[in-house]
C-alpha positions in Angstrom: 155.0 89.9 -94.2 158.9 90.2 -95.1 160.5 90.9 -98.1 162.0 88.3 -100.5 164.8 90.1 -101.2 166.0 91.8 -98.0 163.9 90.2 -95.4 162.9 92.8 -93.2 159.4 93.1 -92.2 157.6 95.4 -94.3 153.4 96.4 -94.6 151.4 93.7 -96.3 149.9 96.4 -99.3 153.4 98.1 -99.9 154.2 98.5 -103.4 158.0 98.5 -102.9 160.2 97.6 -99.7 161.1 100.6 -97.9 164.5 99.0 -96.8 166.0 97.7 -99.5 163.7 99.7 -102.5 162.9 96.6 -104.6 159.3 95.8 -106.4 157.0 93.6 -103.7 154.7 92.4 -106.8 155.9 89.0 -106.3 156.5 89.2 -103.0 153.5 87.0 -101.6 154.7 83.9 -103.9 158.5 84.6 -103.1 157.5 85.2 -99.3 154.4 82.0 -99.4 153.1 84.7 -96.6 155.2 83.7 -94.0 154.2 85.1 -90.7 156.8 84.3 -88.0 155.5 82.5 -84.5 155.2 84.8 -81.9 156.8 84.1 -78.5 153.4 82.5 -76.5 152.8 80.5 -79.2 157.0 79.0 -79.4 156.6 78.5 -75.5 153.0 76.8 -75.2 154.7 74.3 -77.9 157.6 73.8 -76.1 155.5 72.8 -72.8 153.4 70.2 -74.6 157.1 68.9 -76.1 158.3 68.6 -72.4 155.4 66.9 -71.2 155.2 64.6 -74.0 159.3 63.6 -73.7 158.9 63.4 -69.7 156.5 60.8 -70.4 158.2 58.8 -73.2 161.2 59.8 -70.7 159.4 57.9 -67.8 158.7 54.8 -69.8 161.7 54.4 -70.8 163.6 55.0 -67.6 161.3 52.3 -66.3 162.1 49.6 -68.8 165.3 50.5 -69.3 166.5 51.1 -65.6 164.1 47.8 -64.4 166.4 45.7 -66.8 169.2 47.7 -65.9 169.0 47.0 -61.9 167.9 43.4 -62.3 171.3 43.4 -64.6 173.5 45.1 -61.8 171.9 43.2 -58.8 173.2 40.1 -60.7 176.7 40.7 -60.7 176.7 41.9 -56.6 177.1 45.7 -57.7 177.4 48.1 -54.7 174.5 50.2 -53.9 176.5 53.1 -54.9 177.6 52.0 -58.1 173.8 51.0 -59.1 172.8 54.6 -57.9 175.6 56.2 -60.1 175.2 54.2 -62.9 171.2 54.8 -63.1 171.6 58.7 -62.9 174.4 58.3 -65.8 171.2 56.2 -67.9 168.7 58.1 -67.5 170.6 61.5 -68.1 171.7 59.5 -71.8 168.0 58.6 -72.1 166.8 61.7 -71.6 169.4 63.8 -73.7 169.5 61.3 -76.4 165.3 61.0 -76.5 165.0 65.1 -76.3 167.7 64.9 -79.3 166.2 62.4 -81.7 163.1 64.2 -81.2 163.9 67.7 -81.7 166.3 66.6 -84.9 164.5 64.5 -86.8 161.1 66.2 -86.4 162.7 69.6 -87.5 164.2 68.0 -90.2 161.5 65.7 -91.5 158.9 66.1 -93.7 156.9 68.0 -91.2 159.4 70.2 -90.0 158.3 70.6 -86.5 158.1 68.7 -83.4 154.1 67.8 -82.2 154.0 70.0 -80.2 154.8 72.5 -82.6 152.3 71.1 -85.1 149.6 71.0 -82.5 150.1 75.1 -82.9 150.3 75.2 -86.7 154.2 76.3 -86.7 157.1 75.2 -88.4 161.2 75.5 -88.8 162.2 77.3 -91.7 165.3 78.2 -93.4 166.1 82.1 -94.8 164.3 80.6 -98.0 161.2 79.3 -95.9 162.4 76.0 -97.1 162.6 72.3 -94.7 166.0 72.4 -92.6 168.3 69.4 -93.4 169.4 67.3 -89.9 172.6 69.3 -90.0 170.9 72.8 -89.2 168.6 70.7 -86.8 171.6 69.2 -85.1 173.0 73.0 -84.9 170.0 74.5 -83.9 169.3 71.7 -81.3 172.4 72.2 -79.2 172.9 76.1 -79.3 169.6 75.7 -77.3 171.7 74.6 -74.7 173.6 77.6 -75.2 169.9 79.7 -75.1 169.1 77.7 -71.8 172.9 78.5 -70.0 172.1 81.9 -70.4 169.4 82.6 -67.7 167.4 81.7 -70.6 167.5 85.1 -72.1 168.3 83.1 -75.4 164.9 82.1 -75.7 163.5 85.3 -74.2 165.0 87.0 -77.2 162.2 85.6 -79.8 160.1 88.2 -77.8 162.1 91.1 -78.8 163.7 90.2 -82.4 162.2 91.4 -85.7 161.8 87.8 -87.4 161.0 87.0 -83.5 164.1 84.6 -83.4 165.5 83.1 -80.4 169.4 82.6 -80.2 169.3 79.0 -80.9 167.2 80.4 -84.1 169.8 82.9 -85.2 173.0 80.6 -84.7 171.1 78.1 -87.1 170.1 80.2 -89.3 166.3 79.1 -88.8 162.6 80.7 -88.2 159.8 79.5 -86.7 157.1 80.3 -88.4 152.8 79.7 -88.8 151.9 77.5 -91.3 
């Protein structure tokens, strides 16, 4: 359990918080027992999220690159230029589909992706509250900065006391069990 006031983590029967000294008697309806997602638990969810986008991926790369070739074949594009221009599509389809995905899940209703909800986990703001699509947005692309990074940015939620990973601390956000 954290504290409502400071945050830190602090024993579930503690009378006051040892870091910041204030009263914990309301701390379980400030707090709603938030218990942040462990590392295992983050990464099994993001596996079933990239299975479940490679195949929404896949479909669309075939209807949308069939249409697409029988398209380019009909104005006697180079083999080249079809080649090229199908790499281009289905990098947009697959950026924009992992996108839309990860940002409007995070910031809907549900506030996490299936994959995450198949694992009883959600985003969170500081005040264990929805994030709006802004801090999904956010939080979506400084994973790309967690990824560059030897990956070490998602590594992190291993070793952090809220067990946040980079993306997670440049948004502001938690992931935590329902």
């Amino acid at each position: 359990m954290h504290c409502h006031n400071c945050g830190k983590e602090i024993n579930s029967k503690a009378v006051i918080c040892i870091h910041c000294g204030v009263s914990t008697e309301n701390n379980a309806e400030a707090n709603n027992c938030v218990e942040d997602a462990g590392f295992f638990k983050r990464l099994v969810a993001y596996l079933i999220d990239n299975v479940l986008l490679g195949a929404i991926g896949l479909l669309l790369g075939f209807i949308l690159g069939g249409i697409f070739i029988i398209t380019m074949l009909n104005t006697n594009s180079t083999v080249m230029v079809i080649e090229a221009s199908l790499i281009l599509l289905a990098y947009c389809i697959g950026l924009g589909t992992t996108w839309l995905y990860h940002t409007l899940m995070e910031s809907s209703k549900w506030q996490a992706t299936l994959g995450k909800m198949l694992l009883g986990v959600k985003v969170v703001d500081k005040n264990n509250n929805r994030i709006s699509f802004a801090r999904a947005n956010g939080r979506f692309f400084a994973k790309i900065l967690s990824a560059i990074i030897l990956l070490i940015g998602y590594i992190m939620a291993g070793f952090t006391d809220r067990k946040q990973a980079l993306h997670d601390k440049i948004a502001q956000t938690y992931v935590v069990n329902k």
